[in-house]
N, C-alpha and C positions, 0 to 999 in steps of 0.2 A: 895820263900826263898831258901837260897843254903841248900844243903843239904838236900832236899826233893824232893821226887821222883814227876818229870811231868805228870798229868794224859794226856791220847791220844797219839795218835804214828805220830802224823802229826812233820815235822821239826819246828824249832823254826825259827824263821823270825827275821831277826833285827830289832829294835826299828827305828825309820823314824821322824826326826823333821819334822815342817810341811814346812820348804824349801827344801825336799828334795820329793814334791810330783812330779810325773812326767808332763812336760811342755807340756801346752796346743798348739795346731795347734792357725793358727791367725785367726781370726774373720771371719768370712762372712759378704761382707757389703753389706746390700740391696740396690740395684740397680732401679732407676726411671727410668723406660722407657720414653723416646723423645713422644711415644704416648700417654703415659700415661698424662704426662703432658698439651701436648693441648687437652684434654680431659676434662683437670679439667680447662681450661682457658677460653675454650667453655663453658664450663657449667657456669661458671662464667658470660662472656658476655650473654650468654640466661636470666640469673637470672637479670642480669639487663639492657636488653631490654626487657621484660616482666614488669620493676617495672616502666621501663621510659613511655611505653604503658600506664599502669595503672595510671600514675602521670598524664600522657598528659588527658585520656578520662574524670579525675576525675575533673583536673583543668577547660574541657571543660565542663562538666555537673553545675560546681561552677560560670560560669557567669553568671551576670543578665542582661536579658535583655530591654530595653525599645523601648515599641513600637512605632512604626509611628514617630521614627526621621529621620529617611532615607524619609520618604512617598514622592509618586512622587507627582507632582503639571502642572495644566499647566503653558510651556514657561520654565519647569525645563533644566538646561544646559546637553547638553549630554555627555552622560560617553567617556572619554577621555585617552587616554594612559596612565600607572604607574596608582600609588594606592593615594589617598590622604586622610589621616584623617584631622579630628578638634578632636583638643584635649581640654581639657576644663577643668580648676582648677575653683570649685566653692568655695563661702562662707558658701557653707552648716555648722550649727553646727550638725548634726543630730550625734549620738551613741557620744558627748558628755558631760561629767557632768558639776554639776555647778562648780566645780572646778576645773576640767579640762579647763573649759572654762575660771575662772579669770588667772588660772597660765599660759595656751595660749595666755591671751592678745586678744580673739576673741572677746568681745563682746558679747550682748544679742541680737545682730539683728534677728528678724524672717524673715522668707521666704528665697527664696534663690537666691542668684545671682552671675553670672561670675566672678570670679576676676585673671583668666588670660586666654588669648586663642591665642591657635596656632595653622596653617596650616602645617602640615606634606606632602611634597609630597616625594612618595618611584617611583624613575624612574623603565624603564621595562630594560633597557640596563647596561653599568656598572660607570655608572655619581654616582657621591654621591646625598645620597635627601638631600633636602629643609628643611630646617625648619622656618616657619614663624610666630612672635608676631604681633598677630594682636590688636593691645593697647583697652581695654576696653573702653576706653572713646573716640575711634573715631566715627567722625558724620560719620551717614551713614544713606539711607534710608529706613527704614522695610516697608515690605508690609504689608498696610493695616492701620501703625500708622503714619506711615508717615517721618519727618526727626529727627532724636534722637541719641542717644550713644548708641554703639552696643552691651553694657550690659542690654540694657532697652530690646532685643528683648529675652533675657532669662529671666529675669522678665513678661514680658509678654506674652511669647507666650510657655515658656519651650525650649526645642532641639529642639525640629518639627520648633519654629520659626525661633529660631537662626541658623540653620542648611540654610534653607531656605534665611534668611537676607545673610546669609556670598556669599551662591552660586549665587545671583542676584547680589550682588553687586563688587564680582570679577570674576565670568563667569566661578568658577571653579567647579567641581561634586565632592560631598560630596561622598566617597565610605566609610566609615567606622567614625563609632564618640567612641569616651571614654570620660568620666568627672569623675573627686576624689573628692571627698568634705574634709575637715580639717583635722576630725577624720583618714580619711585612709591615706592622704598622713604621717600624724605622726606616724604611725603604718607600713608603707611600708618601713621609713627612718630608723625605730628603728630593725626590720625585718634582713635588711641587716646590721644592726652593724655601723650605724653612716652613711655619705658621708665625703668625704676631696675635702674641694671647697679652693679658693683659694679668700681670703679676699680681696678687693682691697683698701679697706680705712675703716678705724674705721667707728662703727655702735653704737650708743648710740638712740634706740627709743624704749619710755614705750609705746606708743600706739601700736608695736608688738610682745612686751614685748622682746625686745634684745638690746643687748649689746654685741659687738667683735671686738677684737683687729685687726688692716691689719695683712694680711699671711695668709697659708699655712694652716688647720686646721681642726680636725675631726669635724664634727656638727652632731649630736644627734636629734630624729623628731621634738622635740619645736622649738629649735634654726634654722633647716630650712625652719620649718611653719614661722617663724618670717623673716629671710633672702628676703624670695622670697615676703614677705608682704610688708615687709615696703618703704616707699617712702622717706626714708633718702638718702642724699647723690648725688652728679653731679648737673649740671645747668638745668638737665631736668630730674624731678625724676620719671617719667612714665618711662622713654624711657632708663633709667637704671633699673628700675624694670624690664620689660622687657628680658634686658642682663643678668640680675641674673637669672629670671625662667631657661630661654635657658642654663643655664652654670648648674643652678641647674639639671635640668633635664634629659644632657649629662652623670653628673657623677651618678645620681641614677641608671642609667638602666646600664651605665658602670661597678658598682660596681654589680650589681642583679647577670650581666650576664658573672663574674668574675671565676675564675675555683674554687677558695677557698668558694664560696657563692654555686655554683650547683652541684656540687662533694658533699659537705656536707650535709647528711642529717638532720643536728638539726638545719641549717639555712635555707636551698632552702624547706623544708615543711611548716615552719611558715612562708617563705618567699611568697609561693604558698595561703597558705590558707589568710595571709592581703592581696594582692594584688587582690584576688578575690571575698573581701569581701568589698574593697576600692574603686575598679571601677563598674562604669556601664557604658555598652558598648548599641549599639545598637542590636537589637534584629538578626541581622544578622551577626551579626561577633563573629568567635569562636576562639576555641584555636591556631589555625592556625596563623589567622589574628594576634594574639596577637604576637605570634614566629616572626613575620615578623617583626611587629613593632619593637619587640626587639633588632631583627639582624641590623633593619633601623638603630636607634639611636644608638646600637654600633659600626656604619660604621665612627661613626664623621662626622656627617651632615654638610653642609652648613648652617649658623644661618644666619638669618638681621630681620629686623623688616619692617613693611609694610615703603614705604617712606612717611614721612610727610614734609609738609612747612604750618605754619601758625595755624589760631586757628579759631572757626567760633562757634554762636550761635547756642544749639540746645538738647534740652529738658530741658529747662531753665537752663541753665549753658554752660560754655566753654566747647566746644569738640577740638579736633584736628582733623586736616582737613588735608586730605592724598595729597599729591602732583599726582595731577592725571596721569600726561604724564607717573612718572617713576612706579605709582604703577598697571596702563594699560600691561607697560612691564614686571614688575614681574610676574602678573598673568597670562599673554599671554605664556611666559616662561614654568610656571607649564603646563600650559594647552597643550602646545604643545610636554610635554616632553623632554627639551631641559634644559640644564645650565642656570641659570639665567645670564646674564650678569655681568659683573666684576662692572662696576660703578652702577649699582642699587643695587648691595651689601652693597659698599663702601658708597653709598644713604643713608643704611639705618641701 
């Protein structure tokens, strides 16, 4: 108050709005060190090549194996340049329901049998591989049953036969087999998020329970169980079934092995764990072998289908009957490691 004495002898200080505090120095800004940073980029790349190790030994411990379908035999063909599988879509229903199975269009068939098979050869040089439909219902010889459709040697004898029937009667060495049954291919399709195949003519069949417009279009795992099933559609519906699996099974492992499907971990782990639970490989082939295939099929293989002309008696009903000059050179072809020829493509 004016007018009263100030206790203390210290001077009086003038009053200070708070913009009149005095002005700070400028910031210090923390500085990343260049080594600091591949320090933490490294450590990044360890953490996941460590998880890639653990993904790869985990997926190798998750195949099954089945014995004695490779087993040697006497007069078996000898092991020959490049890698060749048989791949093998069965009709197994097996893992599933009854209702799964009306809304699939599958059927109650018991037991189980082929319902597509292909020759994969992977060369040793830098040629694109092979891929070959070998039609279910060709006549061919097994051993021991005598002349029949080359579905009947997996009904009858399992892989150990079929394995055996395919390598007698194209002269080529089985080095690796896989087969899917129903349940896994629709679980491997839904895995990676659908495939986009490319329609080539409307598709109207309840026996595979589908129905799709021509074009362009994502399909979902029923709809490609149905696709690669059904025998709608061209003047020769084997032999378009056939072109479908092949196309189908170009864009599965295309998509699997896409950077948005492996980079991803809420895709490439369910993607990891159906596919492992889907195939059954033979008892010698591991995680490796599987990489390989993968890289095969997304090289964009060479497709055709075995050559056929004609149709012939045999296991009571019409087989088709392979043209044998040009189907001699295809598998002479594989065997040697060599390109197949341009017009036994165009054959077949």
């Amino acid at each position: 108050m004016y007018g009263k004495e100030r206790s203390g002898s210290s001077p009086v200080r003038p009053l200070r709005s708070p913009s009149d505090k005095e002005p700070r120095g400028p910031r210090k800004r923390v500085r990343v060190r260049g080594k600091t940073i591949l320090m933490i980029i490294a450590g990044l790349l360890v953490v996941l090549l460590v998880a890639a190790v653990g993904l790869f030994f985990w997926i190798d411990s998750r195949l099954g194996g089945i014995d004695a379908a490779l087993e040697d035999y006497e007069g078996r063909p000898a092991d020959t340049p490049g890698t060749n599988w048989l791949l093998v879509g069965s009709d197994s229903r097996k893992g599933l329901s009854a209702n799964q199975r009306k809304k699939l269009a599958t059927g109650r068939s018991a037991g189980q049998r082929t319902d597509s098979m292909m020759l994969l050869h992977i060369p040793e040089g830098s040629d694109k591989p092979t891929l070959v439909s070998l039609p279910r219902d060709s006549a061919v010889t097994i051993p021991g049953k005598g002349r029949d459709k080359l579905n009947a040697a997996y009904a009858a004898g399992g892989p150990k036969l079929l394995v055996r029937t395919i390598e007698t009667v194209t002269g080529v060495h089985v080095d690796n087999y896989m087969e899917i049954g129903f349940a896994g291919f629709v679980d491997i399709v839904d895995a990676v998020g659908g495939v986009e195949i490319n329609v080539r003519a409307d598709v109207d069949d309840p026996k595979a329970g589908l129905k799709l417009k021509k074009g362009t279009q994502m399909l979902n795992g029923s709809q490609a169980l149905g696709y690669v099933r059904t025998r709608k559609g061209g003047a020769l519906p084997d032999f378009e079934r056939t072109k479908r699996q092949r196309q189908f099974l170009g864009a599965v492992v295309k998509k699997a092995a896409s950077p948005g499907v492996l980079i991803n971990p809420f895709t490439s782990i369910p993607l990891a764990m159906s596919a492992t639970d889907a195939v059954a490989v033979d008892s010698s082939t591991g995680a490796f072998d599987m990489l390989s295939l993968g890289l095969a099929m997304g090289d964009s293989p060479v497709t055709t289908v075995v050559p056929f002309g004609g149709n012939e008696i045999a296991g009571g009903g019409t087989a088709v009957k392979w043209d044998r000059v040009k189907a001699l050179a295809l598998f002479d072809a594989l065997k040697n490691d060599k390109p197949v020829p341009k017009e036994i493509i165009d054959a077949g």
